[in-house]
N, C-alpha and C positions, 0 to 999 in steps of 0.2 A: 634368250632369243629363240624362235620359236621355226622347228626344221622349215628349210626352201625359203625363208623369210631373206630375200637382198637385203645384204649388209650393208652399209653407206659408212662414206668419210665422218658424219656426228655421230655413228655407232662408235666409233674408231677412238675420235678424239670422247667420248664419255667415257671409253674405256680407258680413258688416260693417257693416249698416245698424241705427238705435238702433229698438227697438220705439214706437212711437208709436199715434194715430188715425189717423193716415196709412197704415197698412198694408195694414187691413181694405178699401180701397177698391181699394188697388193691388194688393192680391192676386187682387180679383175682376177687375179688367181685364188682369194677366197670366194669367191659367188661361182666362177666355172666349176669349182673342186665343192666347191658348199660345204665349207671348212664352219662345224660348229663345237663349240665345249673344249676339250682338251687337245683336240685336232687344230682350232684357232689357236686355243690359247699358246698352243708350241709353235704354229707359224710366226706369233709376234713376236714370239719371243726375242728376234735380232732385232726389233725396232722398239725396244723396251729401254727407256731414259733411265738413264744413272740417279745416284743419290747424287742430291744436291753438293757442290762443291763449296765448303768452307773457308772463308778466308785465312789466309796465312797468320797463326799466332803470333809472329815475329817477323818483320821483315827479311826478307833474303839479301844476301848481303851484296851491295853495289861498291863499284869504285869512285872515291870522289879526286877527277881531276882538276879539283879550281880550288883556290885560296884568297879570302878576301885580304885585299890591303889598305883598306879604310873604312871609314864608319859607314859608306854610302855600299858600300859591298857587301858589307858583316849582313846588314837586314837582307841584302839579295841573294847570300849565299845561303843564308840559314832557313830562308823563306824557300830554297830549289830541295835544300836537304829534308827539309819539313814533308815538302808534299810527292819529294822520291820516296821517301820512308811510309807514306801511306801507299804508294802506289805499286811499293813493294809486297806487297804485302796479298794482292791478286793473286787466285792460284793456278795461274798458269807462268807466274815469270821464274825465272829460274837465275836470271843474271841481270846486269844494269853498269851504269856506269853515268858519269856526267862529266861536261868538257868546260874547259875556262871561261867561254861565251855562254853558260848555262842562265834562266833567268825564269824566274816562273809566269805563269799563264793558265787564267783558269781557276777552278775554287782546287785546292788540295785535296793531294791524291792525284792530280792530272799531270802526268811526265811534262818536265820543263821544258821550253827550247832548249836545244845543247844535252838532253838528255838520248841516253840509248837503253829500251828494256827487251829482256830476250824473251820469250814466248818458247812454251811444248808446245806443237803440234796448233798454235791458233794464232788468229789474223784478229790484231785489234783495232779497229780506224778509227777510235778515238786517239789512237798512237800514232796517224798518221796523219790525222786533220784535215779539213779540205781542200790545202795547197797542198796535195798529192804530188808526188816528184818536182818539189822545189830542185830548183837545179840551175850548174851555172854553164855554160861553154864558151872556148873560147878559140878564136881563127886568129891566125898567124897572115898579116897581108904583107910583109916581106917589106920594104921601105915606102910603102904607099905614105901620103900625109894624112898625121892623125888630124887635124881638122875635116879634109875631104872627107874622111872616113866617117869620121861625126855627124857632118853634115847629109851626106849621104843617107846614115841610119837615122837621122832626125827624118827624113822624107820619108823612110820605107818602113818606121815599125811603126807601132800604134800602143800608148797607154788609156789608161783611163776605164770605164765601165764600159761593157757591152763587146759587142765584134764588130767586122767590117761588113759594110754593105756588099751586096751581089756584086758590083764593079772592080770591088778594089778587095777582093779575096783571094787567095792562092789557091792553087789546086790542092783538091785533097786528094792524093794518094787512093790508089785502085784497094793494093792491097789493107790499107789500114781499114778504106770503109767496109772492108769484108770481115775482117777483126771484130768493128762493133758492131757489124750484122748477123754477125755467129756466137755473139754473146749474149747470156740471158740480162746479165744487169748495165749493157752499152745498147742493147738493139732498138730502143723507141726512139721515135720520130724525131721527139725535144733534144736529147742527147745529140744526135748525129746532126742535128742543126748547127746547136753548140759548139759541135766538134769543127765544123765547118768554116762557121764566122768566126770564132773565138783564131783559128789557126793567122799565125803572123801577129799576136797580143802580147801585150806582158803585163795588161793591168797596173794595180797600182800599190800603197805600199811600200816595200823596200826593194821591189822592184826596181831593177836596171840597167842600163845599157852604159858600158864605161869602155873608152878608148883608149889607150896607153902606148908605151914601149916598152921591148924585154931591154930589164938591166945589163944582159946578159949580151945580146945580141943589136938593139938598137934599133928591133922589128917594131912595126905597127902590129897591135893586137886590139882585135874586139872580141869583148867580155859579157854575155849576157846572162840575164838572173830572173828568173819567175819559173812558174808551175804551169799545173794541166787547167788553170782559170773555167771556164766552165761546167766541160765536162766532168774532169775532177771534181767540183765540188759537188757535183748532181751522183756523181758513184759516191762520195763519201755521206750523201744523202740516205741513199739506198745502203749502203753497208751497214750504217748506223742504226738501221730500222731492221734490218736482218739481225743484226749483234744482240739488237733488245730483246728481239724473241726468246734466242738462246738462252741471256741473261737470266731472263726470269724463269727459265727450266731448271739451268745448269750449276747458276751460283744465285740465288738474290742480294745476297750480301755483297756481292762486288758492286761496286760505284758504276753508276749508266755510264760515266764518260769513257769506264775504261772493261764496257761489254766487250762478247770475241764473238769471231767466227768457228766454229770448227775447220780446222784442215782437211779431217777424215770424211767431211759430208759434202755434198755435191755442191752444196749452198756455199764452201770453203774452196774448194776447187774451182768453180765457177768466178769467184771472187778474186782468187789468185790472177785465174787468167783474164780478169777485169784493169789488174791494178798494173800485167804487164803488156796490155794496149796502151792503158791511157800512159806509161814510162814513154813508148813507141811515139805515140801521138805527142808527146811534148818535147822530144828528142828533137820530131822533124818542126815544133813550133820553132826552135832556135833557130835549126838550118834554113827554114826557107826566110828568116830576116835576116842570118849572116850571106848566104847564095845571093839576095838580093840586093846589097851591098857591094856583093864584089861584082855581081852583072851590072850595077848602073857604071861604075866606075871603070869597067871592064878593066877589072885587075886578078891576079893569080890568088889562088890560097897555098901557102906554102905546107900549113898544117892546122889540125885541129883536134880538139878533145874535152869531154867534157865528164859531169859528175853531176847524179843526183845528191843531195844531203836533208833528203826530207820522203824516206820513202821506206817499204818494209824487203827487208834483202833474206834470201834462206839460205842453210846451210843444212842440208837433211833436213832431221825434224826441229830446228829449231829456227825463229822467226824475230830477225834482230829488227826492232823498229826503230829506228831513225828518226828523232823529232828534229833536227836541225842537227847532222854530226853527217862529217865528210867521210866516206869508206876509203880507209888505208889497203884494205885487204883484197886483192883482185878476185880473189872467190864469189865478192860481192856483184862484182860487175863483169855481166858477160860477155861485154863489148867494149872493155876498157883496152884504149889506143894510145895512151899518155899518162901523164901524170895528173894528180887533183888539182883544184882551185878553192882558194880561200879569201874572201874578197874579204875588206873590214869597215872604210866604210869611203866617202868621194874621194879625201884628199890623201887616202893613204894607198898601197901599195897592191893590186891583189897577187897574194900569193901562192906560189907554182910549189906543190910538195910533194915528194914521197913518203912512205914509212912503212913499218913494220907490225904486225899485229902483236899485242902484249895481253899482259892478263888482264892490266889495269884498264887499257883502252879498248879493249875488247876488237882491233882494228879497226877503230874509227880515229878520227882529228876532230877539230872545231869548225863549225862550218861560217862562223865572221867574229866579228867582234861582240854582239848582242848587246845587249842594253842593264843597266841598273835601275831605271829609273821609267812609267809608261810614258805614254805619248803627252798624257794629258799635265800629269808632269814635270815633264822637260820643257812645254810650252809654257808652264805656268812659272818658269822658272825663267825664263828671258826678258829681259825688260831691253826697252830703247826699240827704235823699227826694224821693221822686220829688215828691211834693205839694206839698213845698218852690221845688221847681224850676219844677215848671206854674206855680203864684201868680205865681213873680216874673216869668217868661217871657211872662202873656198879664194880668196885670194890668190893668182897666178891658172885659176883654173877654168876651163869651161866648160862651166853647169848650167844646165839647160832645164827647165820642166815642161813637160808635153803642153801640161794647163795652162800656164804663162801664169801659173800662182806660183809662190812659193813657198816650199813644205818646208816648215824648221823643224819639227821631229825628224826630217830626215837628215839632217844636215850630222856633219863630223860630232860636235858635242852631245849628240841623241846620244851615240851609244859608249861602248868602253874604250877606256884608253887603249890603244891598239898595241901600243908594246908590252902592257902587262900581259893580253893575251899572247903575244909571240915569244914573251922570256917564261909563260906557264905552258908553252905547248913544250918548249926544251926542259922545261924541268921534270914535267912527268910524261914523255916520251910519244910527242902526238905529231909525228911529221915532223920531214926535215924539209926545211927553205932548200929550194935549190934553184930557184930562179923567180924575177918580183915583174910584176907590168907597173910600171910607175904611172901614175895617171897625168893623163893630158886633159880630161873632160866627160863629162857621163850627159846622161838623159834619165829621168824619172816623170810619172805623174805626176807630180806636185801637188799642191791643194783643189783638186778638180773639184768638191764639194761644193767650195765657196760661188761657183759661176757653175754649177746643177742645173739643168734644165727646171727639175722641180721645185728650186730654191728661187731660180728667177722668178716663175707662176706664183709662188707664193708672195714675194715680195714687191710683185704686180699689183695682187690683188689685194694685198693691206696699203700700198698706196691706191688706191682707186677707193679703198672703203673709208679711207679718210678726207 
């Protein structure tokens, strides 16, 4: 380069350096300084990329806590064990584990549900997918009627695609919109719209809103269940496409789905405090459909608490990712007021637990009962009507779907038998029961597909073309 000649950002990167935020600063302190030849070449030296990182010759060793006990298990367990052992094998994880509801998802190599991998120093969101702080909460209404209470939340929350229109939104919070205004990967237009209308949702899915009473006490309790639905998925957008870059500097040999972030780069940082807005913003999606509940019915909350199980928690430099596993360990949670929830599936029980963190569980539980078998599946596998099927499925209960369709993937026989998971969490020491909401009745999306806006137009337009 030739003296006084301005350096530029493509001098930068042909010298081999990756384009970042870091540029723009270093660019103007080598052209003020007119840093050329061994004078540059020692300034870059701190922004000079490592040797690529090779994948793990042997997987690092995880805990397996599930056990199959039939032949429809054997293929789901060995199929979670299969592609934890590839995913083992990334090098940045250091630890792992898998929980009784474990079940895979994704081509191998890609952490199961009911899996947990521990990360140095990096943020991977292909580990956290784009229901970002799935999570459940749950309000204590003291002897209100669980029907009222049902019916109530039948009126006030909302499933299905999309957010609420301009009239029938809830306030968003001062300080949250400051949160994604002060962040680089929350602050454009589309996002904070998202954040906006999506708030008071739960989408759809295994989504849901379930009424009960404690065993224990004879309260009404409402229990709800989804993620950061929008915005979440527009940040795990955007992480994903950050993760790639690194990937292809950092490791190429690690599998896309399970790129990272750096911790130690602004781009990591920035990220971190992405992923603990959007925990914030789905915390208060719960509260303003339970708060709205208790304001129609004007009734007390006697108590409440709640638990992500689908989010990345830190401990120093290490980075536990949560694909669906409840955190035993309060270190995880810095605003934990009670104990976890472990929901399993309508007609069963969701359950209140404690525990302790172990080597095998790494402090985490199960976070439901999970599935053996996909959707597509379990529907192929039902015969006689469907109406037939719901009755005998949620008998004594009432189950609702926003759609007024009904989802039989979602129903009790979708997923596992719920005691096998409750005699495997006492066997390899993943929370203690200490109190059940027995159900009275849920609400889900149900089959919204079937009666789609888009699906009508189309089936308009092929009757009109015949």
């Amino acid at each position: 380069m030739e003296t006084n000649t301005k350096i530029t950002g493509k001098d930068l990167i042909n010298l081999g350096y990756r384009q970042g935020k870091w540029m723009q600063e270093a660019l103007v302190y080598i052209n003020e300084n007119q840093l050329q030849g061994d004078a540059l070449q020692s300034y870059l030296e701190q922004y000079k990329l490592p040797d690529p990182l090779p994948l793990h010759k042997t997987p690092v060793d995880f805990s397996i806590n599930i056990k199959a006990e039939n032949e429809l298990e054997e293929d789901n367990v060995s199929k979670v064990i299969n592609s934890m052992q590839t995913l083992m094998k990334t090098p940045t994880l250091v630890n792992g584990a898998i929980m009784p509801d474990a079940c895979p998802t994704g081509p191998d190599g890609t952490i199961p549900v009911g899996g947990v991998a521990v990360a140095k120093n990096a943020i991977h969101p292909g580990m956290h997918s784009a229901d970002i702080c799935c999570s459940v909460m749950l309000t204590d209404f003291g002897k209100a009627d669980p029907k009222d209470v049902l019916d109530a939340a039948h009126a006030n929350t909302h499933f299905g695609p999309g957010g609420r229109d301009r009239n029938t939104q809830f306030r968003f919070p001062k300080e949250l919109l400051e949160a994604f205004e002060n962040n680089y990967f929350l602050k454009d237009q589309q996002m904070i719209q998202a954040a906006r209308a999506h708030l008071g949702t739960q989408g759809d899915g295994n989504h849901f809103l379930f009424v009960g009473t404690s065993k224990k006490t004879g309260n009404t309790m409402l229990v709800t269940h989804h993620g950061s639905r929008g915005p979440g998925a527009r940040l795990f957008t955007k992480g994903m496409k950050i993760a790639e870059r690194f990937r292809k500097i950092l490791s190429p040999e690690t599998l896309k789905q399970n790129a990272w972030i750096p911790f130690d780069t602004e781009e990591g940082k920035d990220y971190w405090q992405a992923l603990q807005t959007i925990r914030q913003w789905t915390k208060t999606n719960h509260e303003v459909i339970h708060n709205s509940v208790a304001e129609s019915l004007e009734i007390a909350i006697e108590n409440r608490y709640w638990n992500e199980h689908n989010f990345v928690f830190k401990d120093g430099d290490l980075f536990y990712h949560a694909k669906g596993a409840t955190p035993l360990d309060t270190k995880f949670m810095p605003d934990i007021t009670g104990p976890r929830l472990i929901p399993l599936n309508m007609s069963e029980p969701v359950l209140i637990v404690d525990g302790v963190t172990t080597k095998t569980n790494l402090g985490f539980a199960p976070h439901g009962a999970g599935r053996n078998v996909s959707r597509t599946q379990h529907r192929k596998s039902k015969t006689g009507s469907i109406m037939q099927i719901f009755k005998e499925e949620t008998r004594g209960l009432d189950v609702r779907f926003f759609s007024k369709e009904i989802d039989i993937t979602e129903l009790p026989s979708a997923y596992k038998n719920a005691q096998t998971v409750r005699n495997q969490m006492e066997e390899y020491g993943l929370g203690n029961v200490i109190d059940e909401v027995l159900p009275y009745g849920c609400i889900m999306a149900g089959d919204w597909q079937k009666n789609a806006p888009w699906r009508v137009k189309r089936e308009k337009r092929r009757k009109n073309k015949s």
